[in-house]
N, CA, C and O atoms as a Tinker XYZ file with bonds, in Angstrom:
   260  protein
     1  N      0.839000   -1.164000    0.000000    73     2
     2  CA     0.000000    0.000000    0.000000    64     1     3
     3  C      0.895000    1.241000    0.000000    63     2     4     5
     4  O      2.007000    1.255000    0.526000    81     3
     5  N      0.355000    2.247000   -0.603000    73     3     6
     6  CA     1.222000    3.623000   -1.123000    64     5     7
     7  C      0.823000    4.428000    0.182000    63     6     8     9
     8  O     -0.339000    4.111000    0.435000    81     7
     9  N      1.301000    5.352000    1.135000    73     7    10
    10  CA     0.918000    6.231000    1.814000    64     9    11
    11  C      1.700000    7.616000    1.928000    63    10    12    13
    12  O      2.885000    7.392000    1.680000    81    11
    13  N      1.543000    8.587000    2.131000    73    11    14
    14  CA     2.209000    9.067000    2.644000    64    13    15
    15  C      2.806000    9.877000    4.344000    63    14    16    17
    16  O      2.109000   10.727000    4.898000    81    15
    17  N      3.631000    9.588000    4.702000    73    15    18
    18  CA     4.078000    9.868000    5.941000    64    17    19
    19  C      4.395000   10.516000    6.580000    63    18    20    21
    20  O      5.488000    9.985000    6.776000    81    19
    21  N      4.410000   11.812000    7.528000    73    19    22
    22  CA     5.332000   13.278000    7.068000    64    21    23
    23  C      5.852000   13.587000    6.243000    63    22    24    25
    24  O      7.067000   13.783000    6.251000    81    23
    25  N      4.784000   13.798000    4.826000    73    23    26
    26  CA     5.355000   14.457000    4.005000    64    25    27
    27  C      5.789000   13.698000    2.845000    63    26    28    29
    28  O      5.798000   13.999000    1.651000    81    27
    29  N      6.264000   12.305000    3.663000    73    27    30
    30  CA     7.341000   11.335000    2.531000    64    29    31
    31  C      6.877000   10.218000    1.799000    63    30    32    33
    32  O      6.693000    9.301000    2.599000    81    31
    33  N      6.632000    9.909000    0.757000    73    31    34
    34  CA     5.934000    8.502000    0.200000    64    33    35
    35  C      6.668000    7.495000    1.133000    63    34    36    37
    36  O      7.827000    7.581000    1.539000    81    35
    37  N      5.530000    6.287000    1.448000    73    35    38
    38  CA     6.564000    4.886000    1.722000    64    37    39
    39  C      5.251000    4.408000    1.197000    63    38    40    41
    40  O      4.173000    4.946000    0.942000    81    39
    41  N      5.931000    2.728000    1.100000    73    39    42
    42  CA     5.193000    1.699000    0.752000    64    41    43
    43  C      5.133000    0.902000    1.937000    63    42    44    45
    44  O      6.089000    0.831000    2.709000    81    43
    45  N      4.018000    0.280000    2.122000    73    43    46
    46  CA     4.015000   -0.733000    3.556000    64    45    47
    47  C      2.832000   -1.894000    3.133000    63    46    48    49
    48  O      2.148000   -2.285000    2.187000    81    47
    49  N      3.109000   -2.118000    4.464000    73    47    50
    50  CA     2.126000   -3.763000    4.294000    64    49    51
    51  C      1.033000   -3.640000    5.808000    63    50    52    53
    52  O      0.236000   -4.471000    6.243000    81    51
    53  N      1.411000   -2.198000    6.360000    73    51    54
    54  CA    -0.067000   -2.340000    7.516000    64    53    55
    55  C     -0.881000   -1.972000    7.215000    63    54    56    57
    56  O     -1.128000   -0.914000    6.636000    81    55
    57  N     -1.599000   -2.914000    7.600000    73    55    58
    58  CA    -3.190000   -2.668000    7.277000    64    57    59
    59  C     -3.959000   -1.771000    8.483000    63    58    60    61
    60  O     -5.097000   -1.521000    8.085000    81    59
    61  N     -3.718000   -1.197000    9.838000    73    59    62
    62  CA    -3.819000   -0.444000   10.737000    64    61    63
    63  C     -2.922000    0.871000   10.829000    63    62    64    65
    64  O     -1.895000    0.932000   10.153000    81    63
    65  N     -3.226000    1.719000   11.498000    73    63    66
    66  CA    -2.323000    3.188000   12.585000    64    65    67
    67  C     -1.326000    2.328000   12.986000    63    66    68    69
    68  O     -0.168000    2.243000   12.577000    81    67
    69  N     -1.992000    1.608000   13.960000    73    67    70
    70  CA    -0.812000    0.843000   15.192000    64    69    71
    71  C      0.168000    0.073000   14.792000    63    70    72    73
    72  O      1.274000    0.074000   15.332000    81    71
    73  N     -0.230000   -0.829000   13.570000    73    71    74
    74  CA     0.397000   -1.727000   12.878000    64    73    75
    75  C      1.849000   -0.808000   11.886000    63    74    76    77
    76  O      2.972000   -1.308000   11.825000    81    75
    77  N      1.558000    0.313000   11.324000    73    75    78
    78  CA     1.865000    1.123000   10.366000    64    77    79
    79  C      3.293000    1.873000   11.896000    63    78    80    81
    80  O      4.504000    2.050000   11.763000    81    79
    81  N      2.489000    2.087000   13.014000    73    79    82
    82  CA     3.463000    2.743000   14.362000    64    81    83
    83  C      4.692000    1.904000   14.156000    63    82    84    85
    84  O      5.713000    2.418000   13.698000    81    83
    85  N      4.613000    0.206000   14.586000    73    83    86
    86  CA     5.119000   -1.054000   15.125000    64    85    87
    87  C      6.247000   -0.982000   13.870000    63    86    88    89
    88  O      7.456000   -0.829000   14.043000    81    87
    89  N      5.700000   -1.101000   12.818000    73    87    90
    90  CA     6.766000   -1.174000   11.073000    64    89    91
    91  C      7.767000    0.216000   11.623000    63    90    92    93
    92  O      8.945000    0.087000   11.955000    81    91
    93  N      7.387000    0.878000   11.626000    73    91    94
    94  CA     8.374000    2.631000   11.516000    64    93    95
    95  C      9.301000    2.414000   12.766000    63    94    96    97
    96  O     10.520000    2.553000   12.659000    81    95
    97  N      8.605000    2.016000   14.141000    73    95    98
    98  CA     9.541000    1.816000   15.110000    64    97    99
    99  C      9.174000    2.824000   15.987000    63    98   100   101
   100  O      9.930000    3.006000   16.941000    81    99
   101  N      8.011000    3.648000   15.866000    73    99   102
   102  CA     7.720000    4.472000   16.686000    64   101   103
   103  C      6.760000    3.748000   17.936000    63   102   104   105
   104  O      5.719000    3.102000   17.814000    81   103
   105  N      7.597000    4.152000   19.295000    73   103   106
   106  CA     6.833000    4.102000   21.137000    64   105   107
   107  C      6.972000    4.625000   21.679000    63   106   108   109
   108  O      7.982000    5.321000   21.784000    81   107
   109  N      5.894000    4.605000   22.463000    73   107   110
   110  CA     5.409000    5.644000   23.467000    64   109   111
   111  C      4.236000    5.981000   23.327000    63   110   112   113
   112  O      3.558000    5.840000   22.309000    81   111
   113  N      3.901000    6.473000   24.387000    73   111   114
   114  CA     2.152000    7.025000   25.151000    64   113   115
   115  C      2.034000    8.290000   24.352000    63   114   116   117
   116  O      0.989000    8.690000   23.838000    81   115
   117  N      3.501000    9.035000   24.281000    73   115   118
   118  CA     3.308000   10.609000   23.928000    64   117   119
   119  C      3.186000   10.622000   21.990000    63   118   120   121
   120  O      2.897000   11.497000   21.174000    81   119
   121  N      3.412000    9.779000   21.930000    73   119   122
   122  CA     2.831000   10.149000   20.090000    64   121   123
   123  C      1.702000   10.527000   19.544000    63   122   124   125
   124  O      0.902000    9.595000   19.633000    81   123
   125  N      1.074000   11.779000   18.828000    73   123   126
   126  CA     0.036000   12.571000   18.097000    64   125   127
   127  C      0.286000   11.792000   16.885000    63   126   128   129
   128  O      1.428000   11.638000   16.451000    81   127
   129  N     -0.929000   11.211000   16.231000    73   127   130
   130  CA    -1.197000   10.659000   14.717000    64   129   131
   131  C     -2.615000   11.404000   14.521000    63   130   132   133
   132  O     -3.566000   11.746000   15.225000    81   131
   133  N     -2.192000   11.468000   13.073000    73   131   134
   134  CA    -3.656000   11.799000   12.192000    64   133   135
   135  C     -3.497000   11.529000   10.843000    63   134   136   137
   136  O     -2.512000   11.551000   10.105000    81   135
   137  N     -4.790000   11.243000   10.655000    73   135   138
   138  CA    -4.722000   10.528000    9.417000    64   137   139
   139  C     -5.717000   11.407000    8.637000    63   138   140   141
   140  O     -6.806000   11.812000    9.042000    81   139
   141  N     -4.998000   11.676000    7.151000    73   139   142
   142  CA    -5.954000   13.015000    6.176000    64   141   143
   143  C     -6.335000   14.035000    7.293000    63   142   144   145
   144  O     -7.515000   14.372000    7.396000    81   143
   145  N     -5.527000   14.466000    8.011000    73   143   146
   146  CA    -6.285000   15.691000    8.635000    64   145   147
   147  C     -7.069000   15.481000    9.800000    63   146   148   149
   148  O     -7.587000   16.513000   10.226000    81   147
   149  N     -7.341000   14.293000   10.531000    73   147   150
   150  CA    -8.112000   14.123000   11.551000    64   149   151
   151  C     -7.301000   13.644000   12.458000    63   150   152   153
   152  O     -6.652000   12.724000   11.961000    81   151
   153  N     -6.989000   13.859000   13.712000    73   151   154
   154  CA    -6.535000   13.270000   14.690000    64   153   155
   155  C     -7.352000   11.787000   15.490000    63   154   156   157
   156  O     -8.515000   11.539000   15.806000    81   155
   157  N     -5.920000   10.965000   15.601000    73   155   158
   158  CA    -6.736000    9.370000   15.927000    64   157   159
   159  C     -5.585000    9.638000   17.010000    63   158   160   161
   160  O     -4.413000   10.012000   16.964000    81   159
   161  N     -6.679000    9.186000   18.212000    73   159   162
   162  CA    -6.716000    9.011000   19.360000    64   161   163
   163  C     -5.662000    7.310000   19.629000    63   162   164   165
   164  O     -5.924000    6.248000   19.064000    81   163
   165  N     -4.522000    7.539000   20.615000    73   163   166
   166  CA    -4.363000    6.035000   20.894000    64   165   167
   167  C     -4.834000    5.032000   21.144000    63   166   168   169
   168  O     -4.118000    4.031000   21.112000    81   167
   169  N     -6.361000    4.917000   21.520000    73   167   170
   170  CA    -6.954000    3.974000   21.793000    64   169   171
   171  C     -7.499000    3.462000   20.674000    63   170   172   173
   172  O     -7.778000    2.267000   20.573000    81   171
   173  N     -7.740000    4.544000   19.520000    73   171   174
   174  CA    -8.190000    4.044000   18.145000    64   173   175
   175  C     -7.819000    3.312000   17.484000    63   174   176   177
   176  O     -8.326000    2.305000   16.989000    81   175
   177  N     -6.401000    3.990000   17.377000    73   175   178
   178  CA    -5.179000    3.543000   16.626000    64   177   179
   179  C     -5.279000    1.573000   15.988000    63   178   180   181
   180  O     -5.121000    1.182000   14.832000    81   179
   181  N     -5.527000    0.881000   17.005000    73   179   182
   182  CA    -5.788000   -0.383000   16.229000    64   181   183
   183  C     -6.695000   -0.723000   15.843000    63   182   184   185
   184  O     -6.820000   -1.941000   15.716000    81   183
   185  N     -7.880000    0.224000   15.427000    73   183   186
   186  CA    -8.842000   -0.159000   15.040000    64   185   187
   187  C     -8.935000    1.038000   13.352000    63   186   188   189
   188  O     -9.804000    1.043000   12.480000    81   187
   189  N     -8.105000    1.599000   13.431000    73   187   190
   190  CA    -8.434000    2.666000   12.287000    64   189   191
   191  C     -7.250000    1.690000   10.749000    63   190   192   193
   192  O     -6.042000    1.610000   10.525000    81   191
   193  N     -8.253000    1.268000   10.218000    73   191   194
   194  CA    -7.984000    1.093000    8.614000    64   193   195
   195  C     -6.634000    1.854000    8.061000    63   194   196   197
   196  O     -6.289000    2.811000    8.755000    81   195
   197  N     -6.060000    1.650000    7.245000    73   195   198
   198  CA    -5.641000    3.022000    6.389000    64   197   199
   199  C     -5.573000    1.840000    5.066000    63   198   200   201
   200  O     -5.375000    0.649000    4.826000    81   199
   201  N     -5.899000    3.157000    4.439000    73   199   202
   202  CA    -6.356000    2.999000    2.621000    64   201   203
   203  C     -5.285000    3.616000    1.897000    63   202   204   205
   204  O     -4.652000    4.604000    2.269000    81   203
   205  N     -5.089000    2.826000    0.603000    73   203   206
   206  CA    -4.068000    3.707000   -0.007000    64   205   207
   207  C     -4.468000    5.316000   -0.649000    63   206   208   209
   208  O     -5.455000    5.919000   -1.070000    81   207
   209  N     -2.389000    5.641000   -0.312000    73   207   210
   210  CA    -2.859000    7.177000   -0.572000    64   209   211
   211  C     -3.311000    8.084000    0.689000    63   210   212   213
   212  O     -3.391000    9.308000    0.578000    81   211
   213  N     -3.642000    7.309000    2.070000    73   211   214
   214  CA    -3.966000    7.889000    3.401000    64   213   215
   215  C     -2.447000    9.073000    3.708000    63   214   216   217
   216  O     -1.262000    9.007000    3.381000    81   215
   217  N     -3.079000    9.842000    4.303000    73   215   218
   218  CA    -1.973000   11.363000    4.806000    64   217   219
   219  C     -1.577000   10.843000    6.315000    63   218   220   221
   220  O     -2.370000   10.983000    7.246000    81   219
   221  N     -0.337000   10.255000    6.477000    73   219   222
   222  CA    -0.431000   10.139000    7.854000    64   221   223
   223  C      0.572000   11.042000    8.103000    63   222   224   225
   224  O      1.373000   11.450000    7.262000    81   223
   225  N      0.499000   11.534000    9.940000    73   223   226
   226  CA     1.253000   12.678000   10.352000    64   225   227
   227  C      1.246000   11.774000   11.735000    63   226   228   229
   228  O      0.253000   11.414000   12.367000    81   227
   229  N      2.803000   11.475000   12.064000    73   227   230
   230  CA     3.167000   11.219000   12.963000    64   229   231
   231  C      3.831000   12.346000   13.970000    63   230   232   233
   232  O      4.576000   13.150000   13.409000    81   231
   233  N      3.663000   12.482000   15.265000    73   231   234
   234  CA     4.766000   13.388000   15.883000    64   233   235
   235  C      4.961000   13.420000   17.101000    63   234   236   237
   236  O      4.054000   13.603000   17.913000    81   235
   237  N      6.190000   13.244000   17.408000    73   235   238
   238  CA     6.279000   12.700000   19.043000    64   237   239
   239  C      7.458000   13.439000   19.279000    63   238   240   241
   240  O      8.299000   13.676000   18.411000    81   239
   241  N      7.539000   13.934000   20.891000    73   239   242
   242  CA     7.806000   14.905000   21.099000    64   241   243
   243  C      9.999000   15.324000   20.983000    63   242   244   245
   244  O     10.821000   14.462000   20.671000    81   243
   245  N     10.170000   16.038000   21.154000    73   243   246
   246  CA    11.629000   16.270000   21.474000    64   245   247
   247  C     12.363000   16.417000   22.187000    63   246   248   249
   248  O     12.143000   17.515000   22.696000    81   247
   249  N     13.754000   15.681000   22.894000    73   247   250
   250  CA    14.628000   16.213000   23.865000    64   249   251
   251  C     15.054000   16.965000   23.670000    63   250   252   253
   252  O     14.954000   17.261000   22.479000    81   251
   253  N     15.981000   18.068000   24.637000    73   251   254
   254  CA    16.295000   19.211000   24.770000    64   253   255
   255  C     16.052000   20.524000   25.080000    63   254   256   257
   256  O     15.346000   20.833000   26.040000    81   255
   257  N     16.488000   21.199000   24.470000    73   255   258
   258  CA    15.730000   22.691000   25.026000    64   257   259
   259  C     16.294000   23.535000   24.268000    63   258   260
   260  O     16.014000   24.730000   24.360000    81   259
């Protein structure tokens, strides 16, 4: 499936948010996703589809100052 990711084309094989998280390597409680513009909640996350061509926006937070 074609998506894009911040911004960046990838190709993948999840069929979920959570599944699509687990592939990239992204953990933690503190991660914001949305998909086309809507924010999905962590509890959603394994229940939300993605279709090809879906806008995902991952973003979790930064060390430093």
């Amino acid at each position: 499936m074609k998506l894009i990711v911040n911004g960046e084309p990838q190709e993948t094989t999840a069929m979920s948010l959570s599944e699509l998280l687990g592939l990239m390597e992204y953990e933690g409680d503190w991660l914001a996703t949305a998909v086309n513009g809507e924010l999905v909640h962590r509890e959603d996350r394994s229940g939300h589809a993605l279709n090809d061509n879906d806008r995902i926006e991952i973003l979790s937070p930064m060390q430093g100052g």
